[in-house]
C-alpha positions in Angstrom: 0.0 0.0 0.0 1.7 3.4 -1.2 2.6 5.5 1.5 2.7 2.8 4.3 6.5 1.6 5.6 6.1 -2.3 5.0 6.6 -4.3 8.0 9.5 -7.4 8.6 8.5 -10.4 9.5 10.6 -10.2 12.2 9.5 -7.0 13.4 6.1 -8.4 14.0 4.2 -9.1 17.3 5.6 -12.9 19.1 2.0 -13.8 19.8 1.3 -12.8 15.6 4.5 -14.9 14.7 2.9 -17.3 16.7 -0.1 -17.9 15.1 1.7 -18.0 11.8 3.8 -20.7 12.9 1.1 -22.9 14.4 -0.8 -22.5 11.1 2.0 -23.3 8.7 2.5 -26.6 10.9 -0.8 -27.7 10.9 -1.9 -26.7 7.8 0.9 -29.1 6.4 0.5 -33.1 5.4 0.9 -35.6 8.4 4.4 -36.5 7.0 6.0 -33.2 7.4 4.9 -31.6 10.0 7.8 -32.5 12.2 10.6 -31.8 9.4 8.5 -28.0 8.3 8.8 -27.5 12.3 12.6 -28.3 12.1 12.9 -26.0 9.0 11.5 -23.1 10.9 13.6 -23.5 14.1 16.8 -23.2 11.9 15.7 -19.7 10.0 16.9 -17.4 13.1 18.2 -17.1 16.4 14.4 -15.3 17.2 11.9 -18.1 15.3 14.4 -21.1 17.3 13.4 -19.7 20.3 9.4 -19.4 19.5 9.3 -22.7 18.3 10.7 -24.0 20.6 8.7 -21.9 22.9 5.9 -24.1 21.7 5.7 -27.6 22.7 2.2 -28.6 20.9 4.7 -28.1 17.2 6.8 -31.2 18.3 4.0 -33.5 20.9 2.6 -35.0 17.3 5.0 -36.1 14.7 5.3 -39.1 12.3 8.5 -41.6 11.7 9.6 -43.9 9.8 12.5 -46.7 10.0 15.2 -45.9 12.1 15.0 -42.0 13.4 15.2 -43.2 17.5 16.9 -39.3 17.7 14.1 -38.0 16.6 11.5 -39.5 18.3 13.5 -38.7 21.6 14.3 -35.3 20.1 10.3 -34.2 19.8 9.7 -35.9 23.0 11.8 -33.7 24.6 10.9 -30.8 22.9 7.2 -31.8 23.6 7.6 -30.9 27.7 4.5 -32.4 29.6 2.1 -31.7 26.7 0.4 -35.7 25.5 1.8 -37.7 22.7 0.3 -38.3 19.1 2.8 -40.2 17.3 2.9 -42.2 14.4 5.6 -44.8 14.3 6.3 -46.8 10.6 9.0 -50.0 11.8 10.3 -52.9 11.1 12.0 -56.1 12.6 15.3 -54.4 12.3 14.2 -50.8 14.0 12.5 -52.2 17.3 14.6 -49.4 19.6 11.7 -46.5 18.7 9.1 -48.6 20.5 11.2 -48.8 23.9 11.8 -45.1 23.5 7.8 -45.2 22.8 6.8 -47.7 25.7 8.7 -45.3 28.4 5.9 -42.6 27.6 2.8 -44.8 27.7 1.3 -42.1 30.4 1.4 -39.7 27.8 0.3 -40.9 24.9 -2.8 -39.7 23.4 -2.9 -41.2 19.8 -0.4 -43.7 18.7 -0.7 -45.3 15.1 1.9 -48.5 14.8 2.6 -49.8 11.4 5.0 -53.3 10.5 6.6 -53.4 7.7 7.7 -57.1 6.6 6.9 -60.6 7.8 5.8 -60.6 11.6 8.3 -62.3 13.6 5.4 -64.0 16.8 8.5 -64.9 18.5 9.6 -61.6 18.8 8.8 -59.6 21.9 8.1 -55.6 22.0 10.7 -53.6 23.6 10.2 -52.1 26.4 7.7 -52.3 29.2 3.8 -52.3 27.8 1.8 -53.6 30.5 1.7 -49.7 31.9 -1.8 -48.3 31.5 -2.3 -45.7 28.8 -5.0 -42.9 30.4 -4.8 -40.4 28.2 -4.7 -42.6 25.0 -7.7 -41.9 22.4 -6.8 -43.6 19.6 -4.9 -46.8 19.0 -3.8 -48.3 15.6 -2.0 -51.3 15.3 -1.4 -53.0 11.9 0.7 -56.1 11.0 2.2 -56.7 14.7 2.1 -59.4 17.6 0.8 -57.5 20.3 2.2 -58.1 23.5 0.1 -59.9 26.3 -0.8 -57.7 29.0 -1.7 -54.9 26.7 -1.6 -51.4 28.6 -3.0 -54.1 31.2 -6.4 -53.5 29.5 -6.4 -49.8 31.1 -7.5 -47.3 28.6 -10.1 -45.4 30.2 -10.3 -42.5 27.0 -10.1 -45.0 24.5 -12.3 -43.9 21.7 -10.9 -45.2 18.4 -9.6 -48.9 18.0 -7.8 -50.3 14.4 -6.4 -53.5 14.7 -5.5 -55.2 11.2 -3.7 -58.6 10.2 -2.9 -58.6 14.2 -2.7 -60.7 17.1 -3.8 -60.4 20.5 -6.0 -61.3 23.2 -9.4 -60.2 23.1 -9.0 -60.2 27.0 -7.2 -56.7 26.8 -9.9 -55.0 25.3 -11.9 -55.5 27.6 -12.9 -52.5 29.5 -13.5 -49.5 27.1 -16.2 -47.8 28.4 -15.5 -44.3 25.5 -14.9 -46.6 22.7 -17.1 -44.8 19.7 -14.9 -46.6 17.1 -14.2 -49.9 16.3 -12.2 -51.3 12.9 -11.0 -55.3 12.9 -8.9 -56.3 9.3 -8.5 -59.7 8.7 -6.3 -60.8 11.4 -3.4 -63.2 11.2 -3.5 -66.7 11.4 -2.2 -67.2 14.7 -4.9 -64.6 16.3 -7.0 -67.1 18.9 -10.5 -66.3 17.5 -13.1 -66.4 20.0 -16.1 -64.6 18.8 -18.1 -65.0 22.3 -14.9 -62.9 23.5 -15.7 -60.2 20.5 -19.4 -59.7 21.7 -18.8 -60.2 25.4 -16.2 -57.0 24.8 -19.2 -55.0 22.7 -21.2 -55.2 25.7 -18.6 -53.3 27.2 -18.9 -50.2 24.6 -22.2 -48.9 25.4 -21.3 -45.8 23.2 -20.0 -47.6 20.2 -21.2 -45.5 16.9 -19.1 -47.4 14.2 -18.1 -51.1 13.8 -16.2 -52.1 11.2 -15.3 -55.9 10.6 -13.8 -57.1 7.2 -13.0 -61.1 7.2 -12.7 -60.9 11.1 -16.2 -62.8 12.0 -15.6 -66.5 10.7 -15.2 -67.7 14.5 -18.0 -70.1 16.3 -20.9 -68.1 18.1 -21.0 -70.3 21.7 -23.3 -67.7 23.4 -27.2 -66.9 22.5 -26.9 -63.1 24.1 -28.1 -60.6 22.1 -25.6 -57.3 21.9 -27.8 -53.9 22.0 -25.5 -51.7 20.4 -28.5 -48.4 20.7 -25.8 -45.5 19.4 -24.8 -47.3 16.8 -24.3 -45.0 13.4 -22.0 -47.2 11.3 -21.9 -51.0 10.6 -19.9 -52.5 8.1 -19.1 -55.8 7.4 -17.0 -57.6 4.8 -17.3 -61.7 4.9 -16.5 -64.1 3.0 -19.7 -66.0 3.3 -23.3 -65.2 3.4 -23.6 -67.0 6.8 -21.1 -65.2 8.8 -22.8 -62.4 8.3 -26.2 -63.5 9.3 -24.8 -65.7 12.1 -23.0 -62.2 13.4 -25.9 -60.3 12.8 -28.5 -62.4 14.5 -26.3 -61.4 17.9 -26.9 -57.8 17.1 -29.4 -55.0 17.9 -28.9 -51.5 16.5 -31.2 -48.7 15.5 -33.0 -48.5 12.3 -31.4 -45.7 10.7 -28.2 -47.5 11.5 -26.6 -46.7 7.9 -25.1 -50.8 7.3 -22.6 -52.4 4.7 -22.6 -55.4 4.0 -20.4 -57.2 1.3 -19.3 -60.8 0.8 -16.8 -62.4 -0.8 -15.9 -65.5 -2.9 -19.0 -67.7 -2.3 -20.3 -69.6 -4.6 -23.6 -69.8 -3.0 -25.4 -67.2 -1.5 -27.9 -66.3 0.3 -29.3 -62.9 0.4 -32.7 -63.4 1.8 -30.8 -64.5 4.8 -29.0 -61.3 4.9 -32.0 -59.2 5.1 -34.2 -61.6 7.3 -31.0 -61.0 9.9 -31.4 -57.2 8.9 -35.1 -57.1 9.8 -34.3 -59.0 13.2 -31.4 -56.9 14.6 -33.0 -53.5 13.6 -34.3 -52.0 17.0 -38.0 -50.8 16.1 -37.6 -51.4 12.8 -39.6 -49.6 10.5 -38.1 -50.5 7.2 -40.0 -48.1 4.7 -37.7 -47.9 1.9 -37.8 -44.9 0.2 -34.6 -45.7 -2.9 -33.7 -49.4 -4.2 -30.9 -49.2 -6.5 -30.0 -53.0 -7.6 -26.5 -54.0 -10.2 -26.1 -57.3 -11.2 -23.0 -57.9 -13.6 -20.9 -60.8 -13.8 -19.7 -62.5 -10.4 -21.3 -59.1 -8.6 -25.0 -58.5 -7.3 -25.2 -55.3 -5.5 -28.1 -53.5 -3.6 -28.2 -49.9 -1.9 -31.7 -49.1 -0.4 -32.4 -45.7 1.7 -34.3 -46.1 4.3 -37.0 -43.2 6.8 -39.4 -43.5 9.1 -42.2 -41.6 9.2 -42.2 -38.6 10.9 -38.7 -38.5 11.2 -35.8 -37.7 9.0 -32.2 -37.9 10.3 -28.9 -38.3 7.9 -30.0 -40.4 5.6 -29.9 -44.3 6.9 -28.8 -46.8 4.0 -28.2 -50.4 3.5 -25.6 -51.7 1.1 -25.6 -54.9 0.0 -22.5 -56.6 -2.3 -22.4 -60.4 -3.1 -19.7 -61.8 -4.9 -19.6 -65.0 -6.8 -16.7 -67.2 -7.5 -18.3 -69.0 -10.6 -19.0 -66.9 -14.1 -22.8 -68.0 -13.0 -25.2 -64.7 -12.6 -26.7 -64.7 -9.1 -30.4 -64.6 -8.9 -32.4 -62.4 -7.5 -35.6 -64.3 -5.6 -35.6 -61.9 -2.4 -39.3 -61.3 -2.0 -38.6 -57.5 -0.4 -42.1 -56.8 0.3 -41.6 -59.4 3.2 -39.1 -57.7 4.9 -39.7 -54.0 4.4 -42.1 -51.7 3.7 -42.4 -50.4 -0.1 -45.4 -48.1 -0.4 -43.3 -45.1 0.5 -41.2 -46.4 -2.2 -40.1 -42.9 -4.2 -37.0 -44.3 -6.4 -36.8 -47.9 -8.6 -32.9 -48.1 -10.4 -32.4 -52.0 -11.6 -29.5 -52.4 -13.8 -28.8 -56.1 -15.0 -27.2 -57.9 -17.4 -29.2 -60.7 -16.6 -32.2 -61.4 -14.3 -34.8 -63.8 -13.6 -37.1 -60.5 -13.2 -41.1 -62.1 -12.8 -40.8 -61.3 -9.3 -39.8 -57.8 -9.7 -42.6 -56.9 -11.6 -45.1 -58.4 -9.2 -43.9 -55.6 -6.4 -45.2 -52.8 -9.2 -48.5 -52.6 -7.8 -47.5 -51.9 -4.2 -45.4 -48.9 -5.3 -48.4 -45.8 -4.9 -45.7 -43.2 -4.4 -43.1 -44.8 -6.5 -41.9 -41.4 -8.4 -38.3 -42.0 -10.4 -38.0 -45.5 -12.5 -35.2 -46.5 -14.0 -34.8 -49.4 -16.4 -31.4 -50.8 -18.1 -30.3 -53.4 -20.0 -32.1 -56.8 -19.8 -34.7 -55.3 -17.5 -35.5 -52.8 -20.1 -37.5 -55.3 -22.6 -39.1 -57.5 -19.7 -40.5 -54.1 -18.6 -42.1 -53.3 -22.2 -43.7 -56.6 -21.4 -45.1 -55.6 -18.3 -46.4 -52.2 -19.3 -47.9 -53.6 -22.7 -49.6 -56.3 -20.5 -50.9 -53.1 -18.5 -52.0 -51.4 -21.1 -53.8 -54.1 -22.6 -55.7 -54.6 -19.6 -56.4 -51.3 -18.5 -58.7 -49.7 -21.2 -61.3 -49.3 -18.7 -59.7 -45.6 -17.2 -58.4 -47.9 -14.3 -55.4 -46.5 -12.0 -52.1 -47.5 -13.3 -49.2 -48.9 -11.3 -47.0 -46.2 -9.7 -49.9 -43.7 -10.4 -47.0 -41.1 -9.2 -44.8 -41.7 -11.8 -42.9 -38.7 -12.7 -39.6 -39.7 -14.5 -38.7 -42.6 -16.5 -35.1 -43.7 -17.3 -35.0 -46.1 -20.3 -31.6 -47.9 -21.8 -31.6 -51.3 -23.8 -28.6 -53.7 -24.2 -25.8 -52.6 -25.9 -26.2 -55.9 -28.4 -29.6 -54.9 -29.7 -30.1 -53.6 -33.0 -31.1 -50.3 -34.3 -34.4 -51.5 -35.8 -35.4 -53.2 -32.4 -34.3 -50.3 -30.2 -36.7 -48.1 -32.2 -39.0 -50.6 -31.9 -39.1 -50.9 -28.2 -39.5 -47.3 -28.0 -42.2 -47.0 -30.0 -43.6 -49.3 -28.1 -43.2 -47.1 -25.2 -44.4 -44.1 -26.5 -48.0 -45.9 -26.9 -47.8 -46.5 -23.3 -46.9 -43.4 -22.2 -49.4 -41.7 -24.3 -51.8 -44.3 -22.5 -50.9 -42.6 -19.2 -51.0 -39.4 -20.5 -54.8 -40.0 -21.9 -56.1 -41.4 -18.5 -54.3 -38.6 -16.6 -51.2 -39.9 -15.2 -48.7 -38.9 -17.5 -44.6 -39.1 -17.4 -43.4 -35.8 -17.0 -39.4 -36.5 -17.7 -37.8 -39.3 -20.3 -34.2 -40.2 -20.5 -33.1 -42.4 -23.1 -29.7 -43.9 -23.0 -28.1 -45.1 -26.3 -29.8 -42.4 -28.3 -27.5 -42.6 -31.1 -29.2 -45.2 -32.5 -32.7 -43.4 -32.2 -34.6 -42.3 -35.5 -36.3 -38.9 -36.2 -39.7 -41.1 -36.1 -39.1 -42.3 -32.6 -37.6 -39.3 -31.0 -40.8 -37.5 -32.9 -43.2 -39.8 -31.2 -41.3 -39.7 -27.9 -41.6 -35.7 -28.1 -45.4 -35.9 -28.2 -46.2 -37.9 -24.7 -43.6 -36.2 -22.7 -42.6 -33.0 -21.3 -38.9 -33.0 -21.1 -36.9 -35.7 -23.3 -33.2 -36.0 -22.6 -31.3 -38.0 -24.7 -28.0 -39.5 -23.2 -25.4 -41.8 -25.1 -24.5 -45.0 -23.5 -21.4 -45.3 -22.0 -19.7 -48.5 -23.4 -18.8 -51.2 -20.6 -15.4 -50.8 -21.2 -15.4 -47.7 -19.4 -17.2 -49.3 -16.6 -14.8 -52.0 -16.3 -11.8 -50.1 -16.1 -10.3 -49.6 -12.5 -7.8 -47.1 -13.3 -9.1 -43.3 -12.7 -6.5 -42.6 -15.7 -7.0 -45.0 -17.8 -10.7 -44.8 -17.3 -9.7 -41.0 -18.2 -8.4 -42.0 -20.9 -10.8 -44.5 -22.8 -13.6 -41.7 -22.0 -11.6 -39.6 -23.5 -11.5 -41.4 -26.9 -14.9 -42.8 -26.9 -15.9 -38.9 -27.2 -13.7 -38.3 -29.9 -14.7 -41.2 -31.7 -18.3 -39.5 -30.7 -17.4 -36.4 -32.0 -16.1 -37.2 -35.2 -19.3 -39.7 -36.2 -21.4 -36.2 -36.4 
């Protein structure tokens, strides 16, 4: 500013410098906060002395393999303030956890990651059975934990990772703040005992996550039911069907628990299982379902349904639902939903399938009064004409449709189907949606995927018994397939070029 004498950093106030500092430190990644804190303790004589005037800069700090100094350094620096440290080692850099272990009493956060083959033989440094009271949060990932862990004692305990570990469910047993709970496939060696697992959830009244991926193959030897009344989060990764149900039918949780489910590698499985388990461990279940979105592909059937109750309306509850196959074999789909939840508040229908065994689906349409988005893709598409032409058959008498609310329709064929049958299913839809639109319950909004392929006939009569038509081109399934965000960049990139230069 002109006239102004510009001001030094150094000339300006300590508690301003301050404030600076403690920004610039915490502003920057995890990995280097410690080394930017170094960095500014070496500019001047002045900025050594604030930061080191200012113990919170060095009490949380990340290492890697073989940096002992360092951790002792930032302890040091630290003063009384509590510990959050993040410690990366390995069979041949076991000296940072004695230098850890002397300062259980201060640790609040401690993440411990392994790198290599575990050696079980191979005790932790330094003294463990100390009781942590100020810890919060505890990672552990690829270790054999020590018996006697912080002799069970962590009062403030309120996050809890343990993955490809093992240990003794018998120190984790008294965590009266745990909120979250993660278990990763542990190790071989870890002594399963799932009455152990729920007899320690009974001991975390305020548990709001649970997360469990290929940890719940164990026996159940106890009947007892766990209430788990705050719970927010459930997710579950098995490799079976039955361990989740089995897991589940030993749970209680509220209904606008948001769950996810997924299991792996089975070659037979059984959904309907899943859901009766579902119905049973929902506390005052209401189970209106207000969104079903169902994919089936190849070795994958997946289902997402969003949940409310009346009168209420808290963050959205879901359930999602992922089976895997091992066999190339489609999984059916004979889950009768209307027995287990309630569809008349039904606002959103999105089946995508390659292949289905669909009769049952269409014999839900006439409990859907409210049902106001459809969508309909691939196979599904054509065994839907078949539906609504049956309707329309029948219904020359003025009689109410199904889904009477119906205000948007999203229609795509198979990719394999011809030009002159894709026309012809959609003219076939525009006489039943004029139907509707004669008897007063007409579509407001059509999308139709794969509109390259459309004629100026079709799109003409589409035009006349709809509001809005939006016309969408199909994204071929090698897009869908690929994993890689850039190679998926990529291919989408060229499939609109190719688009581009066909016009």
């Amino acid at each position: 500013m002109e006239g102004r004498t510009p001001i030094l950093l150094h000339d300006l106030p300590p508690e301003l410098t301050i404030r600076i500092f403690q920004h610039t430190v915490l502003s920057t990644k995890a990995d280097s906060q410690i080394l930017t804190t170094i960095k500014l303790s070496w500019v001047s004589k002045l900025w050594r002395n604030i930061v080191l005037g200012l113990p919170e800069l060095w009490a949380s700090f990340r290492c890697s393999y073989r940096q002992p100094s360092l951790i002792e350094l930032c302890i040091e620096r630290a003063r009384t303030r509590p510990l959050s440290i993040s410690l990366h080692t390995s069979l041949y850099d076991l000296t940072s956890l004695s230098i850890v272990a002397r300062e259980i009493h201060r640790l609040k956060s401690f993440n411990l990651y392994y790198d290599g083959d575990r050696q079980q033989d191979e005790p932790w440094p330094g003294d463990w059975s100390v009781p942590a009271p100020q810890l919060e949060t505890l990672h552990v990932d690829n270790f054999c934990m020590p018996n006697n862990f912080f002799n069970g004692q962590m009062p403030l305990l309120q996050s809890l990772t343990l993955s490809s570990c093992s240990f003794d469910w018998g120190n984790f047993y008294h965590l009266p703040q745990l909120l979250h709970l993660s278990l990763h496939r542990p190790c071989v060696e870890w002594p399963l005992s799932t009455r152990a697992f729920l007899e320690m959830l009974k001991r975390c009244p305020n548990l709001k996550s649970l997360k469990a991926s290929c940890a719940l193959e164990g026996r159940y030897g106890s009947k007892d039911i766990v209430n788990l009344q705050d719970l927010e989060d459930l997710s579950i990764t098995v490799d079976h069907c039955h361990d989740a149900t089995r897991f589940l039918r030993h749970l209680t949780f509220p209904h606008t628990t948001r769950v996810q489910l997924y299991a792996l590698h089975s070659e037979t499985q059984d959904p309907e299982g899943i859901f009766g388990a579902l119905r049973e461990s929902r506390v005052d279940s209401v189970w209106n379902a207000q969104a079903i979105t169902m994919v089936e592909g190849t070795s994958l059937f997946y289902f997402k349904f969003t949940l409310f109750e009346h009168g209420y309306n808290p963050a959205t509850p879901t359930i999602d639902i992922s089976l895997a196959s091992d066999s190339d074999d489609f999984i059916p789909f004979p889950i009768p939903l209307s027995e287990y939840m309630n569809l008349s508040e039904l606002e959103c229908l999105d089946f995508d399938s390659r292949e289905a065994e669909p009769p049952y689906i269409w014999s839900i349409f006439d409990q859907l009064p409210k049902l106001r988005t459809l969508k309909v893709r691939t196979s599904y598409a054509r065994q839907f004409l078949e539906f609504v032409q049956s309707e329309g058959d029948n219904g020359g008498n003025g009689s109410i449709p199904p889904f009477p609310h119906l205000q948007e329709l999203v229609y795509e064929s198979r990719s394999e189907v011809s030009a002159e049958d894709f026309n012809s299913q959609l003219l076939q839809l525009s006489e039943y949606l004029q139907y509707r639109r004669r008897i007063g319950f007409g579509v407001i909004c059509l999308t139709v995927v794969k509109c390259d392929q459309l004629t100026k006939e079709t799109k003409n009569a589409l035009l006349e018994c709809v509001q809005d038509l939006k016309l969408e081109r199909r994204v071929p399934d090698i897009v869908k397939r690929t994993t890689s965000s850039s190679r998926r960049a990529r291919v989408i990139r060229e499939v609109l070029r190719k688009i581009k230069l066909s016009y």
